[in-house]
N, C-alpha and C positions, 0 to 999 in steps of 0.2 A: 931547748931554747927555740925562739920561734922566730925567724928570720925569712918574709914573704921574701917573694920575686912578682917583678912587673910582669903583667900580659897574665895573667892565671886566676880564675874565679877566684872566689869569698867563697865558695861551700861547693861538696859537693856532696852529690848523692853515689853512698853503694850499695852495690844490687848484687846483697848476697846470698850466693848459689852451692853453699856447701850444704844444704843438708838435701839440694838433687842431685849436683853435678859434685859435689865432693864425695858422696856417699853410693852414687849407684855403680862405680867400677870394685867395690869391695866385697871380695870374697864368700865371707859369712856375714848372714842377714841383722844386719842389729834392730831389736826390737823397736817393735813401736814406741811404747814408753820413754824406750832413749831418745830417738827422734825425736818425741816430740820435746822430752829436757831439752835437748839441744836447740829447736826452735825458741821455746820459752828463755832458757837462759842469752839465747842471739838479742832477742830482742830487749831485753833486760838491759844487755848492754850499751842499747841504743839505736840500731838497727831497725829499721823501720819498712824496708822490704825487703823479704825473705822467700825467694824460692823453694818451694817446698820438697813437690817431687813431679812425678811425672804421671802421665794415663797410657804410657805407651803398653803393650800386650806385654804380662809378665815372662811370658817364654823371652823375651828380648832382653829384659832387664829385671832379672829377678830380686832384686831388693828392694825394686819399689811397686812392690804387687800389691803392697798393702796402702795402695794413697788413699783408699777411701777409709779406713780405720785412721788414719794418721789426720786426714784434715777433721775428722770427729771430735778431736781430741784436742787439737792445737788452742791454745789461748785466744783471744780476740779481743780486736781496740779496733775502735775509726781510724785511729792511725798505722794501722800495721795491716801492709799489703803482702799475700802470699801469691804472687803467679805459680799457675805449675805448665810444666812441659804439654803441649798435646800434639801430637804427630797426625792424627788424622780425624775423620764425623764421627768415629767411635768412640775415640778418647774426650772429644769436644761432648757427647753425649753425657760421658761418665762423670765430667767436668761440670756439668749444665746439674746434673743430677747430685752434684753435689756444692752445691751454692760456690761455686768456685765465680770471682768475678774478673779474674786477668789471667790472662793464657800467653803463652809462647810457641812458635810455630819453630821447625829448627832446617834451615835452610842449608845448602853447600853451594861455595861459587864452582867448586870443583866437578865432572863427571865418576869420576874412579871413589872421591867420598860419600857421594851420593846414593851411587850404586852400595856399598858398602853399612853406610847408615841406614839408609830408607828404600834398599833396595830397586833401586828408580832412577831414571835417569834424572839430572837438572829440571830437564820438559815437563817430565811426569811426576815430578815431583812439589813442581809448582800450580799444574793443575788438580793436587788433590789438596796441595794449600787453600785454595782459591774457593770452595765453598766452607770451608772450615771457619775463613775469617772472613767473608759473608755472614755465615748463621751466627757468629759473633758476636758480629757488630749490630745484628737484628734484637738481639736480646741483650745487650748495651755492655758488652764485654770489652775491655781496653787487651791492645793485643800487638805484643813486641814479634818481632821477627829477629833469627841468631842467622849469621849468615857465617860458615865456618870456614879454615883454612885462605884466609882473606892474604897470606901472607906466603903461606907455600904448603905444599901435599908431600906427601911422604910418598906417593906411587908418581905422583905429575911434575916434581921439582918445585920448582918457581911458577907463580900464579898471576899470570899480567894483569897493573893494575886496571886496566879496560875489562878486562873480566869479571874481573870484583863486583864493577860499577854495573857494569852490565846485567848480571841473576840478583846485585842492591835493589836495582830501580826495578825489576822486574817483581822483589817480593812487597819493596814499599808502593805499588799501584796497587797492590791489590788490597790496602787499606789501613797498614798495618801502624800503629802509631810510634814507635821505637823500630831501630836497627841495632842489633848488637852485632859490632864485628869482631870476628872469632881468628885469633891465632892461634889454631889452635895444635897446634905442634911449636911453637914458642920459638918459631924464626928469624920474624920481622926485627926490624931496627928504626930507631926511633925518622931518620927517612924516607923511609921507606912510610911507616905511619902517615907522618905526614902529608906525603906525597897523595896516600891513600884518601884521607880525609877530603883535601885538597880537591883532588879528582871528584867524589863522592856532592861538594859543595857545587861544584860546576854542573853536575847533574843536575842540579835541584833535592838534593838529600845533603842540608845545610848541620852543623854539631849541632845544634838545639833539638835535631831527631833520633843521633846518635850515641849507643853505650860501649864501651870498648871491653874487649876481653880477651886478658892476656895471659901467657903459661910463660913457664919461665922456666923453661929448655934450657933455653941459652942463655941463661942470667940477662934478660933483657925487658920484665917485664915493668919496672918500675920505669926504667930511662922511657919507656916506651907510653906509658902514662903518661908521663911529663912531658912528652910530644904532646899527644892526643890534648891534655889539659892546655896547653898552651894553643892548641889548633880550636880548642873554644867548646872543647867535646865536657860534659859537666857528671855524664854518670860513665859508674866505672864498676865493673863486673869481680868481683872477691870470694875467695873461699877458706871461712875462717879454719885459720893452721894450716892453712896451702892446701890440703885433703884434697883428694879427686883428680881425673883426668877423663879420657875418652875411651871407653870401651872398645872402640871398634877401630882405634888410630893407637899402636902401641905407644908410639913415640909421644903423644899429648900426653906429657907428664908435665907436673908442675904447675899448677894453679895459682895464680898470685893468690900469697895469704891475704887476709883482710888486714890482720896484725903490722903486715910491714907496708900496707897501702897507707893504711892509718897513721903510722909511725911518721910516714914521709907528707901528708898531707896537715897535718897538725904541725911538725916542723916550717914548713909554708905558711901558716898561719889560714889555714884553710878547713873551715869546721865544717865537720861530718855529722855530730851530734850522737860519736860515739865514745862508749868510755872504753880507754883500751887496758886499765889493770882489767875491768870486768870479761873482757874479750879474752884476754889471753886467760885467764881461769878457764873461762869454759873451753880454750882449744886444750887445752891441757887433760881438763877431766874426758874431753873426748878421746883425747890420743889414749887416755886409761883405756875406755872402753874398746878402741879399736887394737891396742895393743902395742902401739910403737908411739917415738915420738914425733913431735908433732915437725915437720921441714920447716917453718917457721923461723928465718932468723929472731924474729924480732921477739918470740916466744922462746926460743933458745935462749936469746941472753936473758929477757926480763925474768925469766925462770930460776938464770943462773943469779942473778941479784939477790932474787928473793931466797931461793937457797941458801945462801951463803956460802962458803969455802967449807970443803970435806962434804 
């Protein structure tokens, strides 16, 4: 049943990131082929931007060593965007070289995750941002910035929110058209959100720049959406069947599924422009392929319906 609430868009847009960020913390490399089923059946479902994978050096992240065989491959529509990850002018090269036209730059408010992910400090990390999305935006590339642990670190505690705002504003001057803020150990609480958002708006980095992206540690990524949605934020970050975390942050487990974003946004009465029986088959056929099942409430139960009893 579909019962809106006041204050919260008519639609929204997700920006789904499992077959980068779901797929590149797992063990054994799943073929191309499947990858790319998986994009294909994503967007089938309705999904209309799909993060692919990434150009970062394969010694870093070995299962996505193959992004140039894989975007070879992927299906194509006018309507259907693939950003993929690029960490530095190498990756942006590889990117460039391979008709990629939206990119992602992947930011930390923290020093200790920085160091960690991109081996760099904050400083140095944003000055090797800073010709990346230059040469970009020269050759007409649209290009999100991820700014991670906006909520708390795992080595640093708690992350004030002036800091947040602070490495925000510093990666949106340097051109970038999206912010996506990253909880990415799933600590925040929907005040906390808020509060963040808030802060971020009085910047001059207003929701209509902002994508949220939440784990769900601590059972709090959905309540935490419906902050952000109601603070006026319209795209929202998923990874169908929950799949994925952060390699290099044990504790970022938990990726909101797409399945139970969907689940709660369609109950709102708020259209995605996705079909979720078709969504959850394809999390399903994935968990085959990956081997377990899929953390997905929302695919748990639909599963267990269509199943039947015994």
């Amino acid at each position: 049943m579909r019962v809106p609430l006041s204050g919260l868009p008519g639609r929204v847009t997700i920006y789904e990131v499992g077959p980068r960020d779901g797929l590149q913390n797992e063990k054994a490399v799943v073929p191309v082929d499947v990858k790319s089923e998986f994009v294909t059946r994503l967007a089938r479902a309705g999904l209309r931007t799909i993060e692919t994978t990434s150009f970062v050096h394969p010694r870093w992240v070995p299962q996505l060593a193959d992004a140039e065989d894989l975007l070879d491959v992927l299906p194509r529509s006018p309507d259907l965007r693939y950003p993929v990850l690029v960490p530095n002018e190498r990756g942006l090269e590889r990117a460039l070289s391979n008709g990629v036209t939206e990119i992602a730059i992947f930011g930390s408010a923290t020093e200790s995750f920085a160091r960690r992910n991109l081996n760099r400090s904050v400083d140095e990390s944003i000055a090797m941002f800073a010709p990346v999305v230059e040469r970009a935006h020269s050759e007409g590339l649209w290009v999100r910035a991820y700014i991670s642990m906006v909520c708390g670190d795992p080595w640093e505690g708690d992350v004030p929110i002036e800091q947040v705002v602070s490495v925000a504003s510093r990666l949106m001057d340097l051109g970038c058209s999206q912010l996506s803020l990253g909880d990415t150990i799933g600590v925040g609480t929907p005040g906390h959100v808020t509060a963040l958002i808030e802060a971020l708006g009085a910047a001059g980095i207003g929701p209509g720049r902002l994508a949220v992206h939440f784990h769900d540690t601590y059972g709090q990524a959905l309540a935490n959406t419906l902050a952000a949605l109601r603070a006026g934020v319209t795209v929202v970050d998923a990874s169908a069947g929950g799949i994925g975390g952060c390699p290099y942050a044990e504790s970022a487990t938990g990726n909101l599924p797409t399945e139970d974003l969907v689940w709660m946004l369609h109950g709102l009465g708020i259209e995605t422009g996705v079909d979720l029986d078709a969504l959850v088959a394809t999390s399903r056929w994935m968990a085959r392929h990956l081997g377990r099942p899929s953390p997905s409430r929302v695919v748990q139960a639909l599963s267990a319906k269509a199943d039947g009893p015994g």
